[in-house]
C-alpha positions in Angstrom: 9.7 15.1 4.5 12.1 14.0 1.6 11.1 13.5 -2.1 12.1 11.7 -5.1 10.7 13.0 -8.4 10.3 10.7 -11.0 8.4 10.5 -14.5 7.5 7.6 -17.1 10.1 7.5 -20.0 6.8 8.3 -22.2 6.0 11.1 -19.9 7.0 15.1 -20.2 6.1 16.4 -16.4 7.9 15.0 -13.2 5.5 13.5 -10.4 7.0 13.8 -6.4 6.6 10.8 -3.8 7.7 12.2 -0.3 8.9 9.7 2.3 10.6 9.4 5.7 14.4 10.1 6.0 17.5 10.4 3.7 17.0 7.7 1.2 14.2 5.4 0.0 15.2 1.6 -1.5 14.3 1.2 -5.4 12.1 -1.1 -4.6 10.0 0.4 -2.1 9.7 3.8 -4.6 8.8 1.1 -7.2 5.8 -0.3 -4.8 4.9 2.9 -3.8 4.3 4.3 -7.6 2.6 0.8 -9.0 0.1 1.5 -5.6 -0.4 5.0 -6.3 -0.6 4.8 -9.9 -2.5 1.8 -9.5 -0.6 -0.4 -12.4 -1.1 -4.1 -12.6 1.0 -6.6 -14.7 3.8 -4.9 -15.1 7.6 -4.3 -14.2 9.3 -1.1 -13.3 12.8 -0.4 -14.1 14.5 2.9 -12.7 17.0 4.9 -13.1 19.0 7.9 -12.3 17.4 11.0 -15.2 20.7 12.5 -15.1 23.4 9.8 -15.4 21.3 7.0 -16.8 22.6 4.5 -14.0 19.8 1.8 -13.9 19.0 1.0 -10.2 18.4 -2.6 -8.6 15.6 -3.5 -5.9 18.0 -2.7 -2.8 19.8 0.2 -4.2 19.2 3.2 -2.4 18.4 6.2 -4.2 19.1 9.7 -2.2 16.2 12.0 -1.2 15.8 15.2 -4.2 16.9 12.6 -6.7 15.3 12.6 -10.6 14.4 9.4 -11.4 13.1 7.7 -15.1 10.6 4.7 -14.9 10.3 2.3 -17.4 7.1 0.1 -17.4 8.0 -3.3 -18.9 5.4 -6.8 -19.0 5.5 -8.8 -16.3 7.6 -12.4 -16.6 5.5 -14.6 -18.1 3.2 -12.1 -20.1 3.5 -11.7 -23.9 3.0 -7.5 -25.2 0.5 -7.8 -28.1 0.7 -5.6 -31.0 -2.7 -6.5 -32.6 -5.2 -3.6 -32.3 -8.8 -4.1 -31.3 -11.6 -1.8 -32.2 -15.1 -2.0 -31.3 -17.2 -3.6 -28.1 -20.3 -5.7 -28.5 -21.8 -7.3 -25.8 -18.8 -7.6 -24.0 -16.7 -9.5 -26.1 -13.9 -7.7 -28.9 -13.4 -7.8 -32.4 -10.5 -8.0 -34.6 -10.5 -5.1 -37.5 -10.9 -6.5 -41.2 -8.0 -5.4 -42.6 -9.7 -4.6 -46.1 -11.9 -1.6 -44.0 -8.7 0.3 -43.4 -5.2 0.0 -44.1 -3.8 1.6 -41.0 -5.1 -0.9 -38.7 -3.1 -3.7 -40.6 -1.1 -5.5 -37.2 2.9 -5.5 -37.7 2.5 -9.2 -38.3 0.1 -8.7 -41.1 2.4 -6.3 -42.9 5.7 -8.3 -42.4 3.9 -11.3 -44.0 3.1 -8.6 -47.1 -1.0 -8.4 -46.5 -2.1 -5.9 -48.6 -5.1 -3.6 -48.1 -7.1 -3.1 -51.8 -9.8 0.0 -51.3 -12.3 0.9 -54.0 
């Protein structure tokens, strides 16, 4: 059995993924991590830990080699950087900004909200 070992960018610890033969394609290792890490709606870019070289779908990547991933939204998806706290009855609410300054979003503080406490 072979083995690539490969880590999120946001991760300390390496994980392995063992397969059959000398070298696996980038973009079976990709399937293989979203099925075993069980990630939806996202994209994975990889590349080689020790020389940075990002890798495409049919580049093959030798057997013992270190690998970063790199989880990135999916075409057509927006990332959100609005912050959500609470759950009622199945449905979200948006923070009031006044309760707490540090759950201002990035657009509230680039548009110069500010956050009066008593």
């Amino acid at each position: 059995m072979s083995c690539v070992h490969y880590r999120f960018q946001s991760r300390l610890t390496y994980d392995s993924l063992q397969f059959e033969g000398l070298n696996i394609s980038a973009g079976e290792l990709k399937r293989q991590i979203m099925r075993s890490k069980r990630l939806k709606f996202c994209q994975l870019k990889i590349s080689n830990a020790q020389t940075d070289e990002e890798y495409t779908d049919d580049a093959l990547i030798p057997k013992n080699t270190s690998v970063i991933i790199r989880r990135i939204p999916a075409a057509g998806l927006k990332s959100s950087n609005r912050r959500f706290v609470g759950h009622q009855a199945g449905r979200w609410r948006e923070p009031s900004p006044r309760a707490d300054p540090s759950l201002l979003s990035l657009e509230q503080l680039l548009k110069g909200y500010t956050c009066e406490t008593d």
